[in-house]
C-alpha positions as CSV (number, residue, x, y, z in Angstrom):
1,X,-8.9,-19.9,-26.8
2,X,-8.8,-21.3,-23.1
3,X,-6.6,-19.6,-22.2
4,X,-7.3,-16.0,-23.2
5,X,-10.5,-17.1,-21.3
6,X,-8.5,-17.7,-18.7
7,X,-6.6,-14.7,-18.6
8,X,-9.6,-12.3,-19.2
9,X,-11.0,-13.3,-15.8
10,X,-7.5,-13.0,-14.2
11,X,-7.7,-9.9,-14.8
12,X,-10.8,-8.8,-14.5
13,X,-10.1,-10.6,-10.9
14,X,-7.1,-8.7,-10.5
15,X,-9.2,-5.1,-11.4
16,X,-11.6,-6.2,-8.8
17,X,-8.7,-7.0,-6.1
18,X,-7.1,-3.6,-6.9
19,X,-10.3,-2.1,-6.2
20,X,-11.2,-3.2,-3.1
21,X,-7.7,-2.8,-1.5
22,X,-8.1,1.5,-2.1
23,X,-11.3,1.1,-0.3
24,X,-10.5,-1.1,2.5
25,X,-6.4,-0.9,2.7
26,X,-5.8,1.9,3.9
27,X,-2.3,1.6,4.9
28,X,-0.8,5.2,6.0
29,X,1.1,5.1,9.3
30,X,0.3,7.2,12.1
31,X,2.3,10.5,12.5
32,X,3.7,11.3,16.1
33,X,6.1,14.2,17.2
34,X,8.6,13.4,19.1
35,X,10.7,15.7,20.9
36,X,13.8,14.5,22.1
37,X,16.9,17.1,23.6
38,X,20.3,16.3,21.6
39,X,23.7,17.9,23.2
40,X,26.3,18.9,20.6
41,X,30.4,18.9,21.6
42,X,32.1,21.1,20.2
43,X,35.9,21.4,20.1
C-alpha cells in the first residue's frame, strides 16, 4: 500500500512539474534572417 502512496504523489508531483514548465519554460529560439550572397559555378 506504501507504495501506491508513494507513487500517487509522484505523480501528482510530476503533473504539478509539467505544469509549471508551460508557464514558465518557454523555450522557442529566436528567429533571425540572415542574408548571405552565394556564387554558383557553372560548367
Amino acid at each position: 500500500m506504501k507504495f501506491v502512496k508513494y507513487l500517487l504523489y509522484l505523480v501528482l508531483l510530476a503533473a504539478i512539474g509539467l505544469v509549471g514548465y508551460t508557464f514558465v519554460g518557454d523555450m522557442s529560439p529566436r528567429q533571425t534572417e540572415i542574408v548571405a550572397p552565394v556564387t554558383i559555378e557553372v560548367n
